[in-house]
C-alpha positions in Angstrom: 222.1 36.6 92.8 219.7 38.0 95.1 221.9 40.4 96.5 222.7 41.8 93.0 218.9 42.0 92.8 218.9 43.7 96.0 221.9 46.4 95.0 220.3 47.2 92.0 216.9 47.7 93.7 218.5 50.3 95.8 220.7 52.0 92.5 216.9 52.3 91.2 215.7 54.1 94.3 218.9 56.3 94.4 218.3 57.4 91.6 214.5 57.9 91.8 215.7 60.1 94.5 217.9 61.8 92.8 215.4 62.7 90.1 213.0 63.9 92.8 215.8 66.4 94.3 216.9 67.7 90.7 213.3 68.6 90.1 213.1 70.3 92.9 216.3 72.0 93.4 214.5 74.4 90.7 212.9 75.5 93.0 215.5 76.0 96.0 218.2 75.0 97.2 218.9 75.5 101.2 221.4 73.2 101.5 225.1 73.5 103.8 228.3 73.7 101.9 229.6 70.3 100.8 232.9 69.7 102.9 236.0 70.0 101.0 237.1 66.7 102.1 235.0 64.2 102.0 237.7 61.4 101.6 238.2 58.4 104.3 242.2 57.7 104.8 241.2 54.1 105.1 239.2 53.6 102.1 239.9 50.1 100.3 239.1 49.5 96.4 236.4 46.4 96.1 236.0 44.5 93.1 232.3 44.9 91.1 230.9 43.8 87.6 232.8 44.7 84.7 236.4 45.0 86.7 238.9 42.6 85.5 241.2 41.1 87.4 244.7 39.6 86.7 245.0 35.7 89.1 248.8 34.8 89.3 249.5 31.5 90.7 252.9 30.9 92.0 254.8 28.2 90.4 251.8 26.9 88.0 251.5 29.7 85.3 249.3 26.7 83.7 246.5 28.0 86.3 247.5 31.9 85.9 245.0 33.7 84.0 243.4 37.1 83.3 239.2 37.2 83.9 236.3 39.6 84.1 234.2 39.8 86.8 230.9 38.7 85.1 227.4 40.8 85.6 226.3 38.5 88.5 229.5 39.5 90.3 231.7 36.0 90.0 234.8 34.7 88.2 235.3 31.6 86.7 239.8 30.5 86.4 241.1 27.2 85.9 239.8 25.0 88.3 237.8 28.1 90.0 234.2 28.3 88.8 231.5 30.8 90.1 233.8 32.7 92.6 232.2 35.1 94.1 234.1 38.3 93.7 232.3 41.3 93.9 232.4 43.3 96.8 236.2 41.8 98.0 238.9 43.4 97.7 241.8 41.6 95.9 243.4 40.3 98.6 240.3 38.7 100.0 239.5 37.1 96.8 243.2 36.1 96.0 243.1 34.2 99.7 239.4 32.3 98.5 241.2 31.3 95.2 243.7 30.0 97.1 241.0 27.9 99.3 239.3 26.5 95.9 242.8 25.5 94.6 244.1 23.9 97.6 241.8 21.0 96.8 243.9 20.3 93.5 247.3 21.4 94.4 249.4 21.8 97.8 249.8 25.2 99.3 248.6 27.2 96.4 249.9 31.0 96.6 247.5 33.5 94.5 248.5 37.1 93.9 245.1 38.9 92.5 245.9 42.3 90.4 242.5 44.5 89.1 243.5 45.3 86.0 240.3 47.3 84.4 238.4 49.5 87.0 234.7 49.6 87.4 233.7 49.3 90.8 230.8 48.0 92.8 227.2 50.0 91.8 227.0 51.3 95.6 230.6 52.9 95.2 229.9 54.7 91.9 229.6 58.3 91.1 226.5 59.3 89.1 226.3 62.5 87.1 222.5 63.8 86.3 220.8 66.8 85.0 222.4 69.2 82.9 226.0 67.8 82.4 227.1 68.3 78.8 227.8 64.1 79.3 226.0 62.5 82.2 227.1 59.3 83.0 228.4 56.9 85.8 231.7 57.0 86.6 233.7 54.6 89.4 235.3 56.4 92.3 238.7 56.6 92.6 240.5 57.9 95.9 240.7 61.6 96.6 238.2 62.2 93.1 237.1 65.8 93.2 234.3 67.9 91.7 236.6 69.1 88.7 237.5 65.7 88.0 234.0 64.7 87.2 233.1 67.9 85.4 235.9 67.5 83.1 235.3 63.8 83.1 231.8 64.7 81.5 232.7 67.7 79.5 231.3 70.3 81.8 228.0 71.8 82.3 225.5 72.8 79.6 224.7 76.2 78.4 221.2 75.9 80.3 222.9 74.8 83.9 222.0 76.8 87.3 225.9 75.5 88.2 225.6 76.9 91.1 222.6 75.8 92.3 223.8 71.6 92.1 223.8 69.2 95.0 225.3 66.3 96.0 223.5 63.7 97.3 225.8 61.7 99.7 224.1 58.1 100.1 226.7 57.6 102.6 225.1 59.8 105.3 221.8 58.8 104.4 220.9 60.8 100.7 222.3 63.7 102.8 222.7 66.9 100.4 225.1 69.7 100.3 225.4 72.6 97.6 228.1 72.6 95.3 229.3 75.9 93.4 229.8 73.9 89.6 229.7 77.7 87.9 232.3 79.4 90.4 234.6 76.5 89.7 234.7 75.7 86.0 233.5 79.5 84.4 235.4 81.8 86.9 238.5 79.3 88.5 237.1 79.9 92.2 238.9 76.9 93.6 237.4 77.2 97.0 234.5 75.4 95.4 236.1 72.1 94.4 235.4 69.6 96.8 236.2 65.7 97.4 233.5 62.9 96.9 233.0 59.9 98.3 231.9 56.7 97.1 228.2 56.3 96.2 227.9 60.1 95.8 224.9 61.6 92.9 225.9 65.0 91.4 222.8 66.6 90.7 222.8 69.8 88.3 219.8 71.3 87.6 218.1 73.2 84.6 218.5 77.2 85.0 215.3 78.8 85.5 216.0 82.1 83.3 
């Protein structure tokens, strides 16, 4: 539970951050180019809060079942209680279901499915500012900067679109500039560019 404690501490202070750059990104904004791609080839889906997951157990369907992954990141299955699952991907947690089983039944083999996609707080994509729909959003492989705009609808009529960052918490709350108004108003698709998991999209208020 403490680490949950802990990763929603540092979602807080993101996000404080975040706030902090948006209100002064209305001033200027001197930061490079994001990178187009921003993707890693090796990037592995782990379970959060909220996800649910689909446990098939071979030759027992009695002990098959579909569960959430509850707020403090655990599952409970038949004969499985308070399994940690969050941060694991599904293989990981299908071989530790496997482990809690094996004290019931011999050789228990355990195929683990995510069904409903939320993520891990550290991995999702926050939209702030002046989206017509801010929100959080999990991060799916090779997500771009036009799937979150149409994901939240777009900018609003009072957006400096091309005056938004990205705050990469991967590299440290580095920030690059994004060109949101090039992109969505005039098609320029030279400014669409990849995220990466943990990434803020900050758009700020235009000044005039």
């Amino acid at each position: 539970m403490s680490s949950l404690r802990c990763s929603v501490f540092s979602i807080f202070r993101m996000v404080a951050v975040a706030l902090l750059a948006l209100a002064a990104a209305g001033c200027a904004t001197q930061y490079p180019p994001a990178p187009p791609a921003a993707a890693s080839a090796d990037y592995n889906y782990v379970i959060g809060p909220g996800d649910s997951v689909s446990i098939q157990v071979w030759r027992n369907p009695e002990l098959s079942s579909s569960v959430p992954v509850r707020p403090d990141g655990k599952i409970t299955a038949p004969l499985v209680e308070d399994l940690p699952a969050m941060g694991k991907d599904a293989s990981t947690l299908a071989r530790d279901i496997e482990a809690a089983l094996a004290k019931y039944i011999r050789d228990p083999v355990v195929t683990v499915i995510v069904t409903s996609f939320v993520g891990p707080y550290s991995e999702q994509i926050r939209v702030v500012g002046e989206a017509a729909k801010p929100q959080t959003l999990p991060y799916r492989q090779k997500m771009t900067l036009l799937d979150l705009m149409i994901a939240v609808g777009g900018i609003t009529d009072f957006a400096d679109g091309n005056r938004a960052t990205i705050l990469r918490t991967s590299e440290g709350n580095k920030q690059y500039s994004v060109r949101i108004k090039d992109l969505i108003k005039d098609g320029d698709v030279s400014a669409n560019v990849e995220m990466r998991p943990g990434d803020v999209l900050i758009i700020p208020q235009s000044w005039f």
